[in-house]
N, C-alpha and C positions, 0 to 999 in steps of 0.2 A: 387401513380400511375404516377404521373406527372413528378417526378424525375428519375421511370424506362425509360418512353419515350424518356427523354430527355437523359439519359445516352445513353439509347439506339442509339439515333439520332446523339451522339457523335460517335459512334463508328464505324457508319457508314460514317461518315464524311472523313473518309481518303480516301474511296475510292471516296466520288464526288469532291475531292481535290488532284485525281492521277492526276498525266497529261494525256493530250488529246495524244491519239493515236500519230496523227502527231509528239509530244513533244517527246514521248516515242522511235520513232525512230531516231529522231534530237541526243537524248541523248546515243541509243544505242552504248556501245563501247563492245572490243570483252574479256572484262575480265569478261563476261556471260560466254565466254564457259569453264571458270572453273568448271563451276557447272554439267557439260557434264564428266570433268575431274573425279571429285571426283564421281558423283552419277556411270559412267562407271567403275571405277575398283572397288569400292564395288561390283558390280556387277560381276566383273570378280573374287575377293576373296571369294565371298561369294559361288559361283561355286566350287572353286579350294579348297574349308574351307578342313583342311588334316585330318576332324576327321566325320563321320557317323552325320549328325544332319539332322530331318525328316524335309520337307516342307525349305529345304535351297535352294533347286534347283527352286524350284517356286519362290521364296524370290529374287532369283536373277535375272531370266528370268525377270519377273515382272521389276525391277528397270531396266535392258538392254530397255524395250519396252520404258518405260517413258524416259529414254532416248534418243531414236534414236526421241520422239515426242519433246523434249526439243532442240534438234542440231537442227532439220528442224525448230523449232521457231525462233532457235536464230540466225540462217545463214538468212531465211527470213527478220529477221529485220538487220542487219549487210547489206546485198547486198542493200537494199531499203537505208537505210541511203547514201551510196556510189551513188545510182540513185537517191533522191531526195533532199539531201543535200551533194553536192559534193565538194562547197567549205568549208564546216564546216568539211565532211569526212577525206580530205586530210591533214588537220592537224595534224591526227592521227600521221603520219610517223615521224613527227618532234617533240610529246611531248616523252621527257626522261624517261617516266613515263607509261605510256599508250599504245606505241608502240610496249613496250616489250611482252603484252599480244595479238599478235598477235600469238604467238608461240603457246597458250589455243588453236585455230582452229584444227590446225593438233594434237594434242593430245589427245582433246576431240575427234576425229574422230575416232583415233586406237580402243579407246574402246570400239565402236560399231564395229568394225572391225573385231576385236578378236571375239566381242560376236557373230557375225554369227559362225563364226570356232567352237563353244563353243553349240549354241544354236539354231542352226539352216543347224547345218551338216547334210550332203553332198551338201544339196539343197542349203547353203548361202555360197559355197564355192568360185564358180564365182563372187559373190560380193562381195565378199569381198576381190579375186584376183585385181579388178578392181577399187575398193576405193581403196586400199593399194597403186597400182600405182600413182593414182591420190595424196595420202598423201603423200608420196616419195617425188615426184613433191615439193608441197606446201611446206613440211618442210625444203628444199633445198635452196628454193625463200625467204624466212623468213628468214634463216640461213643467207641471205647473205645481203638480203636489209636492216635488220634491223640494224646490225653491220656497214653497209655502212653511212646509216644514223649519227648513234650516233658515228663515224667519221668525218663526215661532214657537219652537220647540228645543231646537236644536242649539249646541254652544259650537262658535267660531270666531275665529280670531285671524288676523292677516298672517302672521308669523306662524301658525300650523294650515295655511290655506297653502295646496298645492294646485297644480293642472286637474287632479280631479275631481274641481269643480264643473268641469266642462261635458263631466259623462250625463247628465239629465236635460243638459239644455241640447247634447248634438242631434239627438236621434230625430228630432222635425225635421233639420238640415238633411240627414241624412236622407229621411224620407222622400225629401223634395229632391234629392241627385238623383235618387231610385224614379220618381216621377219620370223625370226626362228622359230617364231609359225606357221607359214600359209608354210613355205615348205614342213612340215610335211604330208598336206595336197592335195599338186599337183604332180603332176607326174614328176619323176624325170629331166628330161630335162627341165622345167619350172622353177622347184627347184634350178638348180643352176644356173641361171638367178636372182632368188632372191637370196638366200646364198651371190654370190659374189657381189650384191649391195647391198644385208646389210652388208656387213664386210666394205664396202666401206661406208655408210651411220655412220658408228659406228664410224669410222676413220675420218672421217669431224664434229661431233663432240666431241667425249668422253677427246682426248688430249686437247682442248678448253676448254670445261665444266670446266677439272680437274687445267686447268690454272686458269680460273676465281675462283676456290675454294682457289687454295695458296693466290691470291690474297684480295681473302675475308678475308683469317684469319690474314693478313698482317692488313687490314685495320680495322677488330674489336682489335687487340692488338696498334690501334695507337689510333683511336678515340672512340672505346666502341662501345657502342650497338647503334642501329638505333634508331630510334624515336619510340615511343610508337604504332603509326598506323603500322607500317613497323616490328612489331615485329612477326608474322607470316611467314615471310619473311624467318627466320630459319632455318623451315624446308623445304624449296624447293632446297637447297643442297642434300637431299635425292633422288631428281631427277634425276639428270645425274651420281647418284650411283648406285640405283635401276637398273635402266637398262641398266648402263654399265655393270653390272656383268650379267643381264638376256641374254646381247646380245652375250654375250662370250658363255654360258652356252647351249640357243639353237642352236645357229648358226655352234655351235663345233660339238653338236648333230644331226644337219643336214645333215651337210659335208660327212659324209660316202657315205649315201646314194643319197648323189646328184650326188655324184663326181667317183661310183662304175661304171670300165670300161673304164677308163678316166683317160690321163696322170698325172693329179692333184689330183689323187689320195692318192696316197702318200702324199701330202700334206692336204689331206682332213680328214688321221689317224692323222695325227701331231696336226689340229686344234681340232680333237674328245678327244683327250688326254689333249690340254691345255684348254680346256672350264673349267672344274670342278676347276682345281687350280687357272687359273685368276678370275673366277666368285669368289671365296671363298675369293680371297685374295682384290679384291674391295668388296666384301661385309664385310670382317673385316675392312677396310677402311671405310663403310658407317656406321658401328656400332660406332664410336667415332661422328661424326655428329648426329646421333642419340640419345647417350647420352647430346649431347650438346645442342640439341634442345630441349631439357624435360627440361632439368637446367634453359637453359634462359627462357624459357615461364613460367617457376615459378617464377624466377625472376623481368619477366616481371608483373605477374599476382600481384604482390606489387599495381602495380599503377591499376587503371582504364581502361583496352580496350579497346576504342569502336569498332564497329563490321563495318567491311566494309567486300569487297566481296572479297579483299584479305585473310580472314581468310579460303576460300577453300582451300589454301597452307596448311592448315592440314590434307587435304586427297591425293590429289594424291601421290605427292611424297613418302610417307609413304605406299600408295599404293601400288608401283613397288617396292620399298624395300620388302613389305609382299612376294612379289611376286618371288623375285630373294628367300625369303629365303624358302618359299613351293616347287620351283624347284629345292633348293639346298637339300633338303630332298628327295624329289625322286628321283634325284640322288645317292645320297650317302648312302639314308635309316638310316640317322642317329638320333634320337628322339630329339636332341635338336632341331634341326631345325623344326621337327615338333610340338614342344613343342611352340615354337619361333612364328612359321606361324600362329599357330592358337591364340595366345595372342595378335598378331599384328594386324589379323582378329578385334580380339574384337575390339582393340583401334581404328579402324578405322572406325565400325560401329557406336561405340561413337562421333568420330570426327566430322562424316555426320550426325547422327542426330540432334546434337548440330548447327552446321552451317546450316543445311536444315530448324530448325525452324528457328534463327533469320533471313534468307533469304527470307523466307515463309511474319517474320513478317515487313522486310521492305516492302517487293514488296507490301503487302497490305494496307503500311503506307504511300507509292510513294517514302520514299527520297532515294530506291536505284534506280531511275531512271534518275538517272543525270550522265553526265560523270564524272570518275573517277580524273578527273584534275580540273572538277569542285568543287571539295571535300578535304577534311582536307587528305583523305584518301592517296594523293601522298606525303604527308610530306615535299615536296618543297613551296617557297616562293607562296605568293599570285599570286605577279607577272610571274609565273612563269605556272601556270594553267590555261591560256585561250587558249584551245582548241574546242571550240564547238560555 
């Protein structure tokens, strides 16, 4: 009896050994809102699943709510860190590492975004016209401060440059996929107000994204793989592939009818025409990163893992991939693709529930409550992680 207590007493022990509230904000960084990332487009797959499955739309609604309650946590503690530790906050900008996860804010955002559009239509149509502005905005400012930074403040090198350089340049791209979804939904004069700053948000980043991608594979054929932490890393090329192809796809499919009556019209049948083949043709483009991301994570899975909160890079990207390839079936109606969406589905229900328990079981153990540069987790030098 006296060895259950005591187990028992163990187990409880992590939580009167989390850190204190105050700690918890001190350490707050914004690669929480990955978890917004991944738990939001299961969400929005699980909606869009391309085959009849009973209790999936509740499945999904459900994960959308726990999310919009996870973003309002996590911006709570993200703006309080900024208001009561501000000289610890502002380091943020200047770690090589941790900065780039400012890009997580704006794209955990789309996904509550979309889900009004999704799950809470006609009535969450207004809010969700009015966060998308407001993401537009922020994914702009990111886009451009962060890369300002890691010009001029910041140390980089090819040989520690991984995929996540791509987390501050996607979230315009992203915004512009979200665009084509939400024109759908306003009245045409509104629509091509969006239309044409998403085709403009997709052009500020996808030629960039797709830059940083030559250059990656430049630098895995010089120095090999990244470190064993950063092997997650991977798959977040998937990102600004996913939704470069989705942003061709809706935005193309928009165009008609934003642009009907109106001298750019004729250019708005040109862009309805080339959505389906650029979409198809960067989604054949994202199908080789895809397989390259299964090979090395086997590869990688040789050695030891350990889990940090960069392993949410298994969901979203792979996410918006599912995504570009469930609208490239309603598109075109051709079965692979639905064959395709709904296999992707699966893998990515696997993904998140695998990273949602270990997530579950650091927050309850405390050690994911430190910053990210505090941790083995940035794969840079010792000296190179004090941030906070």
């Amino acid at each position: 009896m006296k060895k259950k207590i005591n187990s028992f007493a163990n187990n409880l022990r992590p939580l009167k050994q989390m850190n204190k509230p105050s700690d918890i904000i001190k350490q707050f960084t914004p690669n929480w809102f990955t978890m917004n990332m991944g738990t939001g487009i299961l969400s929005l797959m699980l909606a869009a699943f391309p085959y009849p499955v009973p209790g999936l739309q509740i499945a999904a609604e459900t994960l959308w709510v726990i999310n919009i309650v996870l973003f309002i946590i996590f911006s709570i503690l993200f703006i309080s860190r900024f208001t009561f530790y501000f000289d610890s906050a502002r380091k943020l900008l200047t770690h090589p590492i941790q900065s780039m996860f400012l890009g997580a804010i704006p794209m955990g955002l789309v996904t509550i975004i979309n889900g009004f559009l999704i799950f809470d239509a006609p009535k969450g149509v207004n809010i969700a016209l009015g966060l998308w502005w407001f993401d537009a905005f922020i994914s702009v400012i990111i886009g451009l401060l962060v890369p300002f930074y890691m010009f001029t403040n910041q140390r980089h090198s090819i040989e520690d440059m991984t995929a996540i350089w791509l987390l501050p340049i996607v979230p315009a791209e992203v915004a512009a996929a979200s665009a084509g979804f939400l024109a759908q939904h306003v009245a045409p004069a509104m629509a091509r107000h969006i239309v044409i700053l998403g085709y403009a948000l997709w052009a500020f980043s996808v030629p960039l994204a797709f830059g940083i991608l030559v250059i990656l594979f430049l630098r895995l054929a010089w120095h090999k793989l990244p470190h064993r932490d950063m092997a997650v890393s991977t798959w977040l090329t998937l990102g600004p592939i996913g939704t470069g192809s989705m942003g061709l796809l809706l935005l193309g499919g928009d165009a008609p009818r934003a642009f009907i009556g109106t001298k750019l019209y004729v250019y708005a049948k040109e862009a309805y025409a080339f959505g389906p083949i650029g979409g198809l043709v960067i989604w054949g483009f994202g199908f080789w990163w895809l397989v390259m991301a299964i090979l090395l994570t086997f590869r990688y899975m040789k050695e030891d893992l350990p889990f940090n909160m960069g392993w949410w890079g298994f969901t979203f990207p792979l996410g918006v991939y599912t995504a570009a390839t469930i609208i490239l079936y309603r598109t075109t109606d051709l079965e692979l693709f639905r064959v395709a969406g709904a296999v992707f589905v699966a893998m990515l229900a696997m993904f998140w529930t695998v990273v949602t328990t270990k997530t579950l079981h650091g927050m309850w153990h405390g050690y994911l409550f430190k910053a990210p540069c505090l941790s083995t987790e940035t794969g840079l030098p010792d000296d190179s992680k004090d941030c906070a």
